[in-house]
Residue, then its C-alpha position, 0 to 999 in steps of 0.5 A: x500500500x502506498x503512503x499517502x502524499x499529505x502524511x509528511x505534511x506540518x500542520x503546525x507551519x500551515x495553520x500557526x493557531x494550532x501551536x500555543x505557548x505552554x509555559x508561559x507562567x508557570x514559574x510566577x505561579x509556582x513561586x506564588x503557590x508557595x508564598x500562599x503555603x507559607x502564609x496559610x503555614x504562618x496563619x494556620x500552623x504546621x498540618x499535614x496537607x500543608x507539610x505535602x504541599x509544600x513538599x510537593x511545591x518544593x520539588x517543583x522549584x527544585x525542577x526549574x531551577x527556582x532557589x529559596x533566595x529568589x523566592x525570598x526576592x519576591x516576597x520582599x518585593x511584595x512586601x509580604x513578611x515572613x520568618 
C-alpha cells in the first residue's frame, strides 16, 4: 500500500493557531503557590496537607531551577513578611 502524499505534511507551519505557548507562567505561579503555603503555614500552623504541599511545591522549584533566595526576592518585593 502506498503512503499517502499529505502524511509528511506540518500542520503546525500551515495553520500557526494550532501551536500555543505552554509555559508561559508557570514559574510566577509556582513561586506564588508557595508564598500562599507559607502564609496559610504562618496563619494556620504546621498540618499535614500543608507539610505535602509544600513538599510537593518544593520539588517543583527544585525542577526549574527556582532557589529559596529568589523566592525570598519576591516576597520582599511584595512586601509580604515572613520568618
Amino acid at each position: 500500500m502506498t503512503k499517502c502524499n499529505k502524511s509528511n505534511f506540518n500542520h503546525v507551519l500551515y495553520n500557526l493557531n494550532r501551536a500555543r505557548a505552554k509555559s508561559g507562567e508557570k514559574d510566577k505561579k509556582a513561586i506564588n503557590h508557595k508564598i500562599v503555603l507559607i502564609q496559610r503555614k504562618e496563619k494556620e500552623g504546621d498540618t499535614k496537607w500543608i507539610r505535602n504541599a509544600m513538599q510537593k511545591v518544593d520539588a517543583k522549584l527544585k525542577n526549574m531551577g527556582i532557589t529559596d533566595a529568589m523566592v525570598q526576592e519576591v516576597m520582599n518585593k511584595k512586601g509580604v513578611l515572613s520568618q
